[in-house]
C-alpha positions in Angstrom: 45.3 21.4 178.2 41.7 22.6 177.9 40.9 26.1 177.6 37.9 27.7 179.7 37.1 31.7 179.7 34.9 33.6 181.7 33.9 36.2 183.7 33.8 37.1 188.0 33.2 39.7 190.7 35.0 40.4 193.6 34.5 41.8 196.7 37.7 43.1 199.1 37.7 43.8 202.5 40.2 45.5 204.1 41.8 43.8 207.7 43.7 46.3 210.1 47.2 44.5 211.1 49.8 46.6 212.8 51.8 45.6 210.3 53.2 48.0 207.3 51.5 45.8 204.9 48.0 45.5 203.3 45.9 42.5 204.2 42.6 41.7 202.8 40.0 39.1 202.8 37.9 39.0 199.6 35.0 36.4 197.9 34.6 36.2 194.5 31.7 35.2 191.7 33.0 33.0 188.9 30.1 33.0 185.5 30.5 30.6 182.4 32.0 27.3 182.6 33.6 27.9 185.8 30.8 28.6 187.9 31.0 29.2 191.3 31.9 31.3 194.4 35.9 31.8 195.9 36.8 33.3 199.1 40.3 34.0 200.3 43.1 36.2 201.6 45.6 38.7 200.2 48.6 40.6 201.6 50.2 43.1 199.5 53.2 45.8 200.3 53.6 48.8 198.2 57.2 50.2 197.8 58.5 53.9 198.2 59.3 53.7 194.6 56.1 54.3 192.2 54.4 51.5 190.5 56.3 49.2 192.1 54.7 46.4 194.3 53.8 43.3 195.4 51.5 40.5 196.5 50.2 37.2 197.4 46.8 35.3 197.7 45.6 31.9 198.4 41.7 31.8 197.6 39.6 28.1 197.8 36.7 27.9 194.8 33.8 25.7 195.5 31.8 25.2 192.3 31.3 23.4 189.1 34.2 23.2 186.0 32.3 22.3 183.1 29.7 20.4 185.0 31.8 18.8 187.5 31.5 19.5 191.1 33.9 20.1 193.4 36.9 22.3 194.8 40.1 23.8 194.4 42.8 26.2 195.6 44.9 28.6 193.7 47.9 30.5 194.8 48.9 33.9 193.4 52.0 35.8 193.0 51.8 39.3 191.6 54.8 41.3 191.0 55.0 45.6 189.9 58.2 46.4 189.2 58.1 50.3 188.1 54.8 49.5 186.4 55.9 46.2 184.7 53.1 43.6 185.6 53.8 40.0 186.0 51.1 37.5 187.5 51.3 33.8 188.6 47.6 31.8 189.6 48.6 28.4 189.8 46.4 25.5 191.2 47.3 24.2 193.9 48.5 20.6 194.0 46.8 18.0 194.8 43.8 20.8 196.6 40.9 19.6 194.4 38.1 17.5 195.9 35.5 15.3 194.7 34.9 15.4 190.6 37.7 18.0 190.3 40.6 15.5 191.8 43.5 15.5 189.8 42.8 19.0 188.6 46.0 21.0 187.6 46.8 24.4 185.8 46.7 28.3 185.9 45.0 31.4 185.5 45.3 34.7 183.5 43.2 37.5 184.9 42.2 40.5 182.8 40.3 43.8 184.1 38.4 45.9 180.9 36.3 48.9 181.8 36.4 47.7 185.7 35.3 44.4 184.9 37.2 41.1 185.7 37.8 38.3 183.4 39.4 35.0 183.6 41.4 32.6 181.6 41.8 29.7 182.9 44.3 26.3 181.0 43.9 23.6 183.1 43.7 19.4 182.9 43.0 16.2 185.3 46.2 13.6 185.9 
Protein backbone atom coordinates (compact mmCIF):
# COMPACT_ATOMS: atom_id res chain seq x y z
CA UNK A 1 0.00 0.00 0.00
CA UNK A 2 1.37 3.51 -0.59
CA UNK A 3 1.16 6.08 1.93
CA UNK A 4 0.02 9.84 1.07
CA UNK A 5 -0.58 12.68 3.96
CA UNK A 6 -1.94 15.88 3.68
CA UNK A 7 -3.92 18.55 4.59
CA UNK A 8 -7.97 19.93 3.62
CA UNK A 9 -10.76 22.43 4.42
CA UNK A 10 -14.24 21.95 4.74
CA UNK A 11 -17.10 23.70 4.42
CA UNK A 12 -20.68 22.39 6.06
CA UNK A 13 -23.95 23.43 5.28
CA UNK A 14 -26.69 22.72 7.27
CA UNK A 15 -30.22 21.13 5.30
CA UNK A 16 -33.57 21.45 7.21
CA UNK A 17 -35.35 17.87 7.05
CA UNK A 18 -38.28 17.22 9.31
CA UNK A 19 -36.59 14.55 10.34
CA UNK A 20 -34.93 14.15 14.04
CA UNK A 21 -31.64 13.92 12.39
CA UNK A 22 -28.80 16.25 11.17
CA UNK A 23 -28.22 16.43 7.47
CA UNK A 24 -25.55 18.38 5.80
CA UNK A 25 -24.09 18.99 2.57
CA UNK A 26 -20.35 20.01 2.70
CA UNK A 27 -17.23 20.57 -0.14
CA UNK A 28 -13.93 20.07 0.86
CA UNK A 29 -10.18 21.41 -0.27
CA UNK A 30 -7.57 18.53 -0.35
CA UNK A 31 -3.49 20.19 -0.46
CA UNK A 32 -0.28 17.84 -1.02
CA UNK A 33 -0.37 14.86 -3.06
CA UNK A 34 -3.94 14.64 -3.02
CA UNK A 35 -4.98 17.63 -4.60
CA UNK A 36 -8.30 18.48 -5.25
CA UNK A 37 -11.86 19.53 -4.34
CA UNK A 38 -14.80 16.92 -2.62
CA UNK A 39 -18.26 17.59 -2.23
CA UNK A 40 -20.82 15.42 -0.45
CA UNK A 41 -23.50 14.66 2.08
CA UNK A 42 -23.65 13.69 5.77
CA UNK A 43 -26.44 12.64 8.19
CA UNK A 44 -25.70 12.36 11.67
CA UNK A 45 -28.04 11.63 14.96
CA UNK A 46 -26.98 12.57 18.34
CA UNK A 47 -28.28 10.37 21.26
CA UNK A 48 -29.89 11.44 24.66
CA UNK A 49 -26.83 9.92 26.23
CA UNK A 50 -23.60 12.38 26.12
CA UNK A 51 -20.84 11.90 23.75
CA UNK A 52 -22.49 9.36 22.20
CA UNK A 53 -23.31 9.56 18.43
CA UNK A 54 -23.34 8.71 15.05
CA UNK A 55 -22.91 9.27 11.33
CA UNK A 56 -22.56 8.66 7.70
CA UNK A 57 -21.16 10.38 4.59
CA UNK A 58 -20.57 9.66 1.00
CA UNK A 59 -18.46 12.60 -0.59
CA UNK A 60 -17.09 12.18 -4.59
CA UNK A 61 -13.20 13.88 -4.99
CA UNK A 62 -12.32 15.09 -8.33
CA UNK A 63 -8.55 15.79 -8.47
CA UNK A 64 -5.13 14.61 -8.92
CA UNK A 65 -3.33 11.54 -6.60
CA UNK A 66 0.18 12.01 -7.11
CA UNK A 67 -0.20 13.43 -10.54
CA UNK A 68 -2.86 11.26 -11.76
CA UNK A 69 -6.16 12.64 -12.72
CA UNK A 70 -9.25 11.47 -12.02
CA UNK A 71 -12.15 10.59 -9.41
CA UNK A 72 -13.23 8.80 -6.53
CA UNK A 73 -15.85 8.12 -3.85
CA UNK A 74 -15.37 7.38 -0.20
CA UNK A 75 -17.89 6.27 2.29
CA UNK A 76 -17.69 7.06 6.03
CA UNK A 77 -18.93 5.61 9.12
CA UNK A 78 -18.29 7.38 12.33
CA UNK A 79 -19.33 5.96 15.54
CA UNK A 80 -19.35 8.01 19.55
CA UNK A 81 -20.00 5.67 21.96
CA UNK A 82 -19.84 7.69 25.38
CA UNK A 83 -16.95 9.61 23.91
CA UNK A 84 -15.08 6.59 22.36
CA UNK A 85 -14.29 7.55 18.72
CA UNK A 86 -14.17 5.03 15.91
CA UNK A 87 -14.00 6.11 12.12
CA UNK A 88 -14.20 4.12 8.80
CA UNK A 89 -13.42 6.20 5.18
CA UNK A 90 -13.15 3.55 2.80
CA UNK A 91 -13.05 4.01 -1.12
CA UNK A 92 -15.48 3.10 -2.70
CA UNK A 93 -15.36 0.09 -5.05
CA UNK A 94 -14.88 0.15 -8.25
CA UNK A 95 -15.94 4.50 -8.12
CA UNK A 96 -12.64 5.71 -9.57
CA UNK A 97 -12.53 7.15 -13.05
CA UNK A 98 -9.98 7.78 -15.63
CA UNK A 99 -6.11 7.51 -14.30
CA UNK A 100 -7.44 6.68 -10.80
CA UNK A 101 -9.33 3.20 -12.05
CA UNK A 102 -8.55 0.41 -9.91
CA UNK A 103 -8.00 2.76 -6.99
CA UNK A 104 -8.68 1.14 -3.49
CA UNK A 105 -8.04 1.96 0.32
CA UNK A 106 -8.93 4.22 3.36
CA UNK A 107 -8.61 7.29 5.12
CA UNK A 108 -7.65 8.44 8.68
CA UNK A 109 -8.68 11.95 9.46
CA UNK A 110 -7.10 14.06 12.19
CA UNK A 111 -8.23 17.66 13.49
CA UNK A 112 -5.14 19.73 15.48
CA UNK A 113 -5.74 23.31 16.59
CA UNK A 114 -9.10 23.35 14.21
CA UNK A 115 -7.30 22.24 11.38
CA UNK A 116 -7.99 18.99 9.29
CA UNK A 117 -5.54 16.49 8.13
CA UNK A 118 -5.61 13.45 6.14
CA UNK A 119 -4.00 10.01 5.93
CA UNK A 120 -4.71 8.34 3.29
CA UNK A 121 -3.21 4.12 2.46
CA UNK A 122 -4.40 3.32 -0.71
CA UNK A 123 -3.20 1.11 -4.06
CA UNK A 124 -4.45 0.41 -7.88
CA UNK A 125 -5.68 -3.55 -8.71
Amino acid sequence: MQRVLGEFAVELTPQQDELDMGRMLFTKSFTGELAGTSSGQMLSKHSTVQGSAGYVAIETFEGELQGKKGSFSLQHLGIMSRGEQQLTIVVVPDSATEGLEGLYGNMQIQIVDGKHYYDFEFDFT
